[in-house]
N, C-alpha and C positions, 0 to 999 in steps of 0.2 A: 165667218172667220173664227177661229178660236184663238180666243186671246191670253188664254193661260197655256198657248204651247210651249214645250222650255227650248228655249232657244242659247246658241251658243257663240261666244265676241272671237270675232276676228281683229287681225290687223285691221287701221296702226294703231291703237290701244299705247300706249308705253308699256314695256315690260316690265313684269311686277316678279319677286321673288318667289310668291307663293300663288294661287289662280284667282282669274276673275271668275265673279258668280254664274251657277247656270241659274237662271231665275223664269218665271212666269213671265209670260212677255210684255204684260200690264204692269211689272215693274221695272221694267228694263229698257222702256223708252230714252232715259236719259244719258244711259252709257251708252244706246244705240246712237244716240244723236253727237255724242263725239267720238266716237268710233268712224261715223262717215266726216264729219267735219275736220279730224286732227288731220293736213298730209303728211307726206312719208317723210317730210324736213324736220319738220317741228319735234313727229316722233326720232328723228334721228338724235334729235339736239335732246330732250329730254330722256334719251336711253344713255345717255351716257351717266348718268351717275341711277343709284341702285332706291327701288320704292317696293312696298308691300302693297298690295290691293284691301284698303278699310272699309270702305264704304259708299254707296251712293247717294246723291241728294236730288234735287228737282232739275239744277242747270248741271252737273257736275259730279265729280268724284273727288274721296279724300281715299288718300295714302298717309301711310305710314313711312313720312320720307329717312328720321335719322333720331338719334335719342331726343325726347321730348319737343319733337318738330314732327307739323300735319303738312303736307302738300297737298292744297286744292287746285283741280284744275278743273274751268267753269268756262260757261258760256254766258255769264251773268254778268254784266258791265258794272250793275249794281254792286255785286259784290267786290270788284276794283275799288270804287269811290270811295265804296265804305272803308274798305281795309288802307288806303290813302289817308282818308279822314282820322282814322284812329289812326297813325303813326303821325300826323300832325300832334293831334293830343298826349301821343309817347312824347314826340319831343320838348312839350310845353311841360312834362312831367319829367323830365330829368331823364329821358329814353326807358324810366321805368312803364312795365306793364299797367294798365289800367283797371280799378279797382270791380270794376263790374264785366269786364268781356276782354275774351283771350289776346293775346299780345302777336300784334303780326311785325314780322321779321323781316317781309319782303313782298311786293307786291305790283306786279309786271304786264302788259300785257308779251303774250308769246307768238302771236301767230297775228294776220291779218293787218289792214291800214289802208290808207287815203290809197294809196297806187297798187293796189289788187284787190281781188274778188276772192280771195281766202277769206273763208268765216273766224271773225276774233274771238280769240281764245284765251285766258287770261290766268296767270299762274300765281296761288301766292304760297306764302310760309307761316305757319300760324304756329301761338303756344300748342301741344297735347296738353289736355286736362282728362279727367278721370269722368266718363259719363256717368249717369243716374244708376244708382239698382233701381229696381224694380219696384220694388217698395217705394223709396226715393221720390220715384216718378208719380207715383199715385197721390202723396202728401205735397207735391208742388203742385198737380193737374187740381188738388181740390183747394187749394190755398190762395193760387198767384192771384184769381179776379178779386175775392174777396179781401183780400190785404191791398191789394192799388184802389179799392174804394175807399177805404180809409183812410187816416189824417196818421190815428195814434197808432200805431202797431205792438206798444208796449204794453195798451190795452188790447188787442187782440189776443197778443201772450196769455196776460192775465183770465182771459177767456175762457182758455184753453187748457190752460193749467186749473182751473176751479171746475170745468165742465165732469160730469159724472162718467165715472170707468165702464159705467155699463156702455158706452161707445167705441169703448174698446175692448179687443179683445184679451188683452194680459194688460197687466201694467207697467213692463218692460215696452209694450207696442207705444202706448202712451209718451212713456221720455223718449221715446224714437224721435216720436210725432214731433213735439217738443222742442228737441232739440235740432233736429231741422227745421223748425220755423224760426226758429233764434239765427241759423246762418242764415234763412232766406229773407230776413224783415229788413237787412242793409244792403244785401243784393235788389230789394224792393225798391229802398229809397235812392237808389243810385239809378236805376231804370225811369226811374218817374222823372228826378234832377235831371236825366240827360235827354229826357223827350222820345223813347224807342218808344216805339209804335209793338204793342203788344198781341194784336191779333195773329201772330204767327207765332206768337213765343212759346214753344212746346217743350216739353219736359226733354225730348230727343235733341233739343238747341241749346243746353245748358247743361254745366259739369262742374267739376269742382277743380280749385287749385288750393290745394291743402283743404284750408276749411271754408274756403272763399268759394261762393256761387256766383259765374262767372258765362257768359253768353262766349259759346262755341261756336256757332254758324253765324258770319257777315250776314248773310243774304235775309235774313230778320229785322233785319234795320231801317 
């Protein structure tokens, strides 16, 4: 079998404004599996209002539902509970967003139940945040373990700040470095406080809202 043939999504998908991916087929497991799971109801109910095709994850797909709103929709229960859980703790916070991970707006299941054999399917609404550059992602991939071992993180700063330029490559790179560790040392202590489970927590899971770093994917939890 060749597993990188590019293969191409059929209905029922929901319609998206712009196309879903033609991808390698070792990455396209996951849109295939709700591609056969969504029926032609469920897609009817969710064609009725308008989505762009963003992205894929392990259970699921995000869209770009409407300004500053993500529609996932998942085969992940996990990610229900979780996005449940945090709107509990919206509401103990004055329905404000929560200071370490995105703000869900709504979170359903859409398909499936106790009296049918329809596979559940689960829709929610989440803040948009601004993902990582590239860069971004490199100074969080070498940071997040080495800062959750630690206590002080204002020494870890001080670290950083005193360690020699020959580690870096300009000294503009340096206050980069820097100054993303400064937004990411209360995204740290907020992670730790609230007990997430870190072995998934990938630079691709996290984004920003303003200058706040901010857990994007439920399904990390």
């Amino acid at each position: 079998m060749n597993w990188y043939r590019i293969i191409k999504i059929a209905v029922p998908l929901p319609n998206v404004t712009n196309e879903y991916p033609n991808l390698p087929e070792h990455k396209m497991w996951a849109i295939e599996d709700l591609d056969r799971d969504i029926t032609e109801k469920t897609k009817q109910e969710l064609d009725k209002d308008e989505r762009a095709y963003l992205d894929r994850g392990g259970y699921g797909i995000a869209y770009d539902y409407s300004e500053g709103v993500i529609e996932k929709i998942t085969r992940d229960i996990r990610e229900l509970d979780n996005a449940l859980e945090i709107m509990k703790m919206q509401e103990k916070n004055n329905d404000e967003a929560l200071p370490w991970i995105v703000k869900v707006f709504d979170a359903k299941q859409i398909q499936g139940g106790e009296n049918n054999n329809e596979i559940p399917i689960y829709r929610l609404l989440l803040e948009k945040v601004i993902p990582l550059t590239e860069q971004e992602r490199h100074i969080f991939e070498d940071n997040l373990f080495p800062m959750l071992r630690i206590n002080d993180l204002e020494l870890y700063l001080l670290k950083l700040k005193d360690s020699d330029n020959y580690i870096y490559r300009t000294y503009e790179e340096k206050m980069l470095v820097i100054s993303f560790i400064k937004k990411m040392a209360p995204f740290v202590n907020h992670i730790k406080r609230n007990h997430v489970e870190t072995w998934d927590l990938t630079p691709a899971n996290v984004g920003f809202r303003g200058d706040q770093l901010v857990i994007l994917d439920l399904g990390v939890l």
